[in-house]
C-alpha positions as CSV (number, residue, x, y, z in Angstrom):
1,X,0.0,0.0,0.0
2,X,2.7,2.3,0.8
3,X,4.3,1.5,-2.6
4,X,0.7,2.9,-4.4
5,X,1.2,6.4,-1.7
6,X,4.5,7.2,-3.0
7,X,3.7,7.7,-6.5
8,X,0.4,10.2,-5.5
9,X,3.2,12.3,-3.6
10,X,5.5,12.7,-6.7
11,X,2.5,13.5,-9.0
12,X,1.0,16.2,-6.7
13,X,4.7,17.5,-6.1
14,X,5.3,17.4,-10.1
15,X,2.5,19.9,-10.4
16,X,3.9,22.3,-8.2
17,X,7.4,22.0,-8.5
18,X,8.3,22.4,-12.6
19,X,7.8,26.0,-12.7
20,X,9.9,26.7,-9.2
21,X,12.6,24.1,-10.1
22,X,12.5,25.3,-13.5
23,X,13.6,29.0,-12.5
24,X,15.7,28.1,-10.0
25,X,17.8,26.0,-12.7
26,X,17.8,28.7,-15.0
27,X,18.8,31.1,-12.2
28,X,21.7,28.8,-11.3
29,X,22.8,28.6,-15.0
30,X,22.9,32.2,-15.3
31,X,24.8,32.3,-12.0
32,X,27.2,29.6,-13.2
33,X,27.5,31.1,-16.9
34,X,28.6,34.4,-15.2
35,X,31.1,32.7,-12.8
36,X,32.7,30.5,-16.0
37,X,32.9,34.0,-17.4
38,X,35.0,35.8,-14.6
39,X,37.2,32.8,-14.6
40,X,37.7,32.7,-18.0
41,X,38.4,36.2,-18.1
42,X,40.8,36.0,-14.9
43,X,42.7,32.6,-16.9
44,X,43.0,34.3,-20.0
45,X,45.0,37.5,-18.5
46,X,47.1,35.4,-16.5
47,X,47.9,33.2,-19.2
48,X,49.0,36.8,-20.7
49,X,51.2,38.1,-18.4
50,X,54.0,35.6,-17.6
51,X,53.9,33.4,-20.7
52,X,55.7,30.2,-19.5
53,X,54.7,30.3,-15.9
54,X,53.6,26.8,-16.1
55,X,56.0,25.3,-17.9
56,X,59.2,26.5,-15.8
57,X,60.2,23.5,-13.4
């Protein structure tokens, strides 16, 4: 019986939840898109100013 409960719960937590999880997901992408950005941006003017700082052992 419990198996036929848990299946009501998802369907009545599906109705609610697409549009919240949705924006939240597409608020974290934006975040994360904007954070890949700065790094990139950070990496690509180190990688600029000493031009074999990696490679030097």
């Amino acid at each position: 019986m419990s198996h036929e409960a848990v299946p009501e719960q998802s369907v009545s937590e599906q109705q609610d939840a697409p549009k919240g999880l949705l924006q939240q997901m597409e608020e974290l992408m934006a975040s994360l898109t904007a954070d890949l950005s700065r790094l990139d941006a950070d990496l690509q003017s180190s990688a600029d100013r000493p031009p074999a700082g990696g490679v030097a052992h």
